[in-house]
N, C-alpha and C positions, 0 to 999 in steps of 0.2 A: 504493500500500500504506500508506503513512504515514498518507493522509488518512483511506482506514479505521480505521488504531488510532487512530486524534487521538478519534473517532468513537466508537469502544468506550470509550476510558478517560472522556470527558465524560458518555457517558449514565451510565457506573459511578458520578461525583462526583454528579450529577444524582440517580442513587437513592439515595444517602449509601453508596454499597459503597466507602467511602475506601479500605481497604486493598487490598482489590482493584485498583484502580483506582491507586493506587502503586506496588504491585508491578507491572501491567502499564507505566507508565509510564518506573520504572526501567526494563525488561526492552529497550526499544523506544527508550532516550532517544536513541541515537548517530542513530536514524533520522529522528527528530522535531526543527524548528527550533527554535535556543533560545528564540525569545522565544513560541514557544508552551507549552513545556514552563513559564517564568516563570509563563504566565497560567494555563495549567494548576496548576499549583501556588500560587499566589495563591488558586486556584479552591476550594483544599481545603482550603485553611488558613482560608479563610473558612467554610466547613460546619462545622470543626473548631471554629470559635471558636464558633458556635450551639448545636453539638452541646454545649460544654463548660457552657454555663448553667443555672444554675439553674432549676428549673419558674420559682420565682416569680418571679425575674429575665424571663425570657422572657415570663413573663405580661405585667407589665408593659411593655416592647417592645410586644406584638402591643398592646395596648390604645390606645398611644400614638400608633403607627402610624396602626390600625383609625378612630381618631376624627379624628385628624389630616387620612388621606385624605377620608375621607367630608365634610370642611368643604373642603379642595380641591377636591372634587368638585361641593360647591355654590356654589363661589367666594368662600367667605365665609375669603378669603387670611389677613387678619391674625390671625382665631381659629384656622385652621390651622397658621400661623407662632407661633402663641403654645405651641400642644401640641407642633410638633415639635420648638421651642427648648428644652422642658421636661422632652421625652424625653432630647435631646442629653446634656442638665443631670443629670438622673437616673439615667442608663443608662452615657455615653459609647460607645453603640450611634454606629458608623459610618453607616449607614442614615439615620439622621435630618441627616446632611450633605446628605446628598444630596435628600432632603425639601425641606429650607429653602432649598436651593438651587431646585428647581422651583418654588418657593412666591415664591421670591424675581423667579424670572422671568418668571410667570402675572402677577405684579403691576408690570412691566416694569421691576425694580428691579435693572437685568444687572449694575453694577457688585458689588451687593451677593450677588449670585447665584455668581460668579466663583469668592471665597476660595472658600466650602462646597461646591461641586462639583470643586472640584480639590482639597480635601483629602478628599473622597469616592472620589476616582481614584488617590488615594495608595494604599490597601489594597481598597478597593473592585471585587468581577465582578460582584454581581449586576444593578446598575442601570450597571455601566459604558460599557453600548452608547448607555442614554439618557442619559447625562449630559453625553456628548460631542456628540450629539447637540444640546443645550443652548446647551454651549459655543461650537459650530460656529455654531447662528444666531446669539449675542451675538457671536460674533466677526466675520461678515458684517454685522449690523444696524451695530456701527462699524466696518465697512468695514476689517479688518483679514484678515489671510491664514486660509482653514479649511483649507487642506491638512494641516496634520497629523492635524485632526480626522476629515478624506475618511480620512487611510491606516488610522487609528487603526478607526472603521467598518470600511472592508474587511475588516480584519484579522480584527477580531472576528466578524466576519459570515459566512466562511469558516468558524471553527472551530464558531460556533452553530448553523449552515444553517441560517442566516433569510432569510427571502425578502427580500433589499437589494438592488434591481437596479438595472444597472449607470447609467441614468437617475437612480436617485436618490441617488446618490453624485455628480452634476453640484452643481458648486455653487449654478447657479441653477435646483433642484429641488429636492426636498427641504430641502437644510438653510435654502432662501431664502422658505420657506412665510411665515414671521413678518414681512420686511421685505415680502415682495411683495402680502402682504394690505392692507400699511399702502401700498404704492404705487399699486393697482388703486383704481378709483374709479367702477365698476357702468361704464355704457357711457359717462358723462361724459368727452370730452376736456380730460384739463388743460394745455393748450402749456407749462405750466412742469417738467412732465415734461423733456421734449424739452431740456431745459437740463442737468436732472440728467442726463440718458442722457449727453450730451456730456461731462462732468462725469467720469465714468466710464470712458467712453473717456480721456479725458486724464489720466486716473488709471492707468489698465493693467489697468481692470477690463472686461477683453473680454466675457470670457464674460454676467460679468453685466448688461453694457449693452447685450450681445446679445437678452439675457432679457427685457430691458424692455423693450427696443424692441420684439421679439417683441408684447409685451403692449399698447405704445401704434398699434403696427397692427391690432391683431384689433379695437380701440372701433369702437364704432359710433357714426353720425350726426357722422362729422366735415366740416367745411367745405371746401369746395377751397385753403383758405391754408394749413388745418392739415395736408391731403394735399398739398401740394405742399412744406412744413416738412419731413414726416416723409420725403418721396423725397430731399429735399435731403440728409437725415443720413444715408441710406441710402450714399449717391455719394459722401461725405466719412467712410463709416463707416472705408475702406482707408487715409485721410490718417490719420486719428487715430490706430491702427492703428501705420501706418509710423512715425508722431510720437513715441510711447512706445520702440518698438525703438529707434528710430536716439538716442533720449534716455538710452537705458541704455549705448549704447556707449561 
């Protein structure tokens, strides 16, 4: 039942019926998880703040936006980061956080992508699904933990009914598209792969050394040293494995 009303009240925010969609909110709140009710209302406070702009105000956003994308879109990054910094500047429209942040990461600049997508996630619904998204691959590219970014997805993904299935919520799917494009190498075998995989393993990153290794079995045209390499790491995949566990105890 809850997930029904989650359901009615989002499409009511969705066509701007705020108060409708408050009043059902309140009426249903004891039934509904807080921290959906949070995003929920986050939800409408952000419509609220659009709804409260000015024409010309708004106008300017949508233009800023409008040309901004359209230069992302041709990868012409730096004149894009130059209009969304200027919206930022001009507006203090939230939205162009989150801009410069993508802008920042198409140009593989993650550090700099970082601040301005998490102060986009500060008040930020509408790009909050992709932004973590974002975060989640900088966070794997340095090899740092995405689970909160996985729960943070789910979470959202529930209350949106987006098609996020349960595959691509694995850390070495989806959110590992960016590192795994820069590890794939067309059918060329690289035997220095085979190091990094190890590497990983002895890091405690299973799944993803799973993922790769996955990836340095499917090449083609490899040598019998380098099939006989990769059956090697296969039969030591369990040591590794064990090495990690028994290293956190």
């Amino acid at each position: 039942m809850s997930n029904n009303i989650i359901q009615q009240i989002n499409k009511l925010i969705i066509k701007n019926n705020l108060k409708e969609a408050i009043e059902l909110l309140n009426k249903y709140s004891t039934l509904i998880n807080k921290d959906v009710i949070n995003y929920l209302n986050k939800k409408i406070q952000e419509k609220n703040k659009i709804n409260s702009l000015s024409d010309d105000k708004l106008y300017v956003i949508q233009e800023y936006e409008k040309t901004g994308k359209e230069l992302l879109n041709k990868k012409q990054y730096n004149a894009a980061l130059t209009y969304f910094l200027k919206g930022l500047n001009e507006t203090g429209c939230n939205i162009f956080n989150y801009y410069i942040g993508k802008t920042c990461f198409k140009m593989k600049s993650y550090n700099g992508a970082i601040p301005y997508l998490i102060k986009y996630n500060e008040e930020g619904i509408e790009k909050l699904f992709k932004s973590n998204i974002y975060l989640g691959v900088i966070a794997n590219i340095k090899r740092e933990s995405i689970d909160k970014y996985l729960d943070i997805l789910h979470f959202i993904s529930n209350i949106e009914n987006l098609n996020f299935k349960t595959e691509m919520l694995d850390k070495n799917a989806y959110l590992t598209n960016e590192i795994t494009k820069q590890f794939e190498c067309g059918n060329q075998f690289d035997i220095q792969k085979l190091n990094e995989i190890k590497q990983l393993y002895l890091e405690g990153n299973i799944k993803k050394a799973n993922h790769y290794l996955d990836i340095m079995i499917s090449k083609k045209d490899k040598t019998k040293q380098e099939k006989k390499q990769i059956e090697e790491l296969i039969k030591c995949k369990k040591l590794y494995i064990k090495k990690h566990k028994y290293s956190l105890n």
